[in-house]
C-alpha positions as a Markdown table, in Angstrom:
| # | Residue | x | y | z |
|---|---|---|---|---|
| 1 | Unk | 0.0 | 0.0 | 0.0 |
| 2 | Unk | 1.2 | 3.3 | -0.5 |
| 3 | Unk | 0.3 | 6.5 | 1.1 |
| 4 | Unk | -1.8 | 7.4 | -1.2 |
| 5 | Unk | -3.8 | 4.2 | -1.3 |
| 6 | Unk | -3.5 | 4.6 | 3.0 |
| 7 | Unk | -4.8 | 8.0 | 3.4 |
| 8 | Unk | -8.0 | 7.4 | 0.5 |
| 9 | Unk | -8.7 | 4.0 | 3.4 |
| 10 | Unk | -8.4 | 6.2 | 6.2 |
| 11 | Unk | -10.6 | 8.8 | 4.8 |
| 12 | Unk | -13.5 | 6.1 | 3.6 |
| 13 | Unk | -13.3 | 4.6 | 7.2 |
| 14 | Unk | -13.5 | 8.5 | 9.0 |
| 15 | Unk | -16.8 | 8.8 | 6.5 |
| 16 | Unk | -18.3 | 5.6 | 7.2 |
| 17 | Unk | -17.3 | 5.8 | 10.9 |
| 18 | Unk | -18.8 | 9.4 | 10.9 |
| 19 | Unk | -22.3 | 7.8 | 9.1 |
| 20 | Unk | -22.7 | 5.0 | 12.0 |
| 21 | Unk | -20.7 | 6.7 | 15.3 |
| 22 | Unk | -21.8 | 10.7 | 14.8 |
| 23 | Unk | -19.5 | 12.9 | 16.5 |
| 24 | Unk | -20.6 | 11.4 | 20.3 |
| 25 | Unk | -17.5 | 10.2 | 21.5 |
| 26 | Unk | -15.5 | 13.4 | 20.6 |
| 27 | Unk | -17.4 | 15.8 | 22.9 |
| 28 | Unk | -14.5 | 16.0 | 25.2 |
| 29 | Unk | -10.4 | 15.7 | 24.5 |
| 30 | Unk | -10.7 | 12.5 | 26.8 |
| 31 | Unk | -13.5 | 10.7 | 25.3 |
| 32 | Unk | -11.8 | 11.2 | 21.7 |
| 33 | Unk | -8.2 | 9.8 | 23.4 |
| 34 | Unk | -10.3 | 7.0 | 24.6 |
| 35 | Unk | -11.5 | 6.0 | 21.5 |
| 36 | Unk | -8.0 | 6.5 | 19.5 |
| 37 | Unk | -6.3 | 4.1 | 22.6 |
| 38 | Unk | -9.3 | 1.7 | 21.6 |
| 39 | Unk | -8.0 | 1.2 | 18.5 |
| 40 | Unk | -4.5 | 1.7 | 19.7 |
| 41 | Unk | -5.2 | -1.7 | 21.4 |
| 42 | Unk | -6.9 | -3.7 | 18.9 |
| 43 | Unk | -3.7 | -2.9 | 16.5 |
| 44 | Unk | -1.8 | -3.6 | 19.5 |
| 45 | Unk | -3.3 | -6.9 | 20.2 |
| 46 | Unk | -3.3 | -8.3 | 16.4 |
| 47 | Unk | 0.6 | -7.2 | 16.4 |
| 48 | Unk | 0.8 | -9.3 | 19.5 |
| 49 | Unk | -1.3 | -12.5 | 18.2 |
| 50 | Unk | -1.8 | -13.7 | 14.7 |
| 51 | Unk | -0.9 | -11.0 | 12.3 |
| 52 | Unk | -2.7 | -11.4 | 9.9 |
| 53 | Unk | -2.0 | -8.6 | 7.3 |
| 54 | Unk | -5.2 | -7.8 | 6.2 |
| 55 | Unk | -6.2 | -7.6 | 9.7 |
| 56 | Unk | -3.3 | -5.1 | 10.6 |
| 57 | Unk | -3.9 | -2.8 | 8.0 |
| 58 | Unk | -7.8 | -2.9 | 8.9 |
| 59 | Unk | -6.8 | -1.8 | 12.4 |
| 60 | Unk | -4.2 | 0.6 | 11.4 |
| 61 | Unk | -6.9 | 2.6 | 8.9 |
| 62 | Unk | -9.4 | 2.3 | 12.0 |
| 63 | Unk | -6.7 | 4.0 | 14.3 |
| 64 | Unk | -5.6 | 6.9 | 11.9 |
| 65 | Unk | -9.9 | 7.2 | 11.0 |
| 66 | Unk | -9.6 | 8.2 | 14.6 |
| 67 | Unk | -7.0 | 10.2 | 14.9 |
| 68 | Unk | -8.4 | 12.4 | 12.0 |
| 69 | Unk | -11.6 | 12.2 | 13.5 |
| 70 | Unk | -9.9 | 14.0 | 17.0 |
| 71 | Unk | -7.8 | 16.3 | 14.6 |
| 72 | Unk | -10.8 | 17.1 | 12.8 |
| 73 | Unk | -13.3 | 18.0 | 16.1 |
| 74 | Unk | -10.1 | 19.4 | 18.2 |
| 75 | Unk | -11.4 | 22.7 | 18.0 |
| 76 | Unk | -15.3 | 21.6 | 19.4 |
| 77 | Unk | -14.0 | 19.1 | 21.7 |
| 78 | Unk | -14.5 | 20.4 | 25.4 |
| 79 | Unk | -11.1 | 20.2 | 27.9 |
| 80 | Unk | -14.1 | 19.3 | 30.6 |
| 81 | Unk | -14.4 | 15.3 | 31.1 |
């Protein structure tokens, strides 16, 4: 994959994430870190078990969807919580 082809995947999975999740876990700065160190760990835990490559690269896209996502709302996202 290259970065091209990784930052189109990471933008379709911000969209569809968008379409499904809203914007409810990235009220606050700590509910949007939550959710990145959610994903954090599911990348995490397929480094640690099987990796499977298709798997990997599914979490990775999910955890930079979230970190554009917490880019993306930093401004509206509270300090409070």
């Amino acid at each position: 994959m290259n970065e091209t082809e990784a930052l189109v995947q990471i933008l379709e999975e911000y969209k569809r994430a968008n379409k499904i999740y809203g914007e409810e876990h990235f009220n606050t700065l700590h509910g949007g870190i939550a959710i990145i160190r959610e994903e954090f760990e599911e990348l995490w835990d397929e480094i640690k078990g099987v990796q499977d490559r298709n798997d990997l690269e599914k979490e990775a896209v999910q955890l930079g969807a979230m970190a554009l996502k917490f880019l993306v709302n930093l401004d509206r996202m509270s300090t409070k919580g």
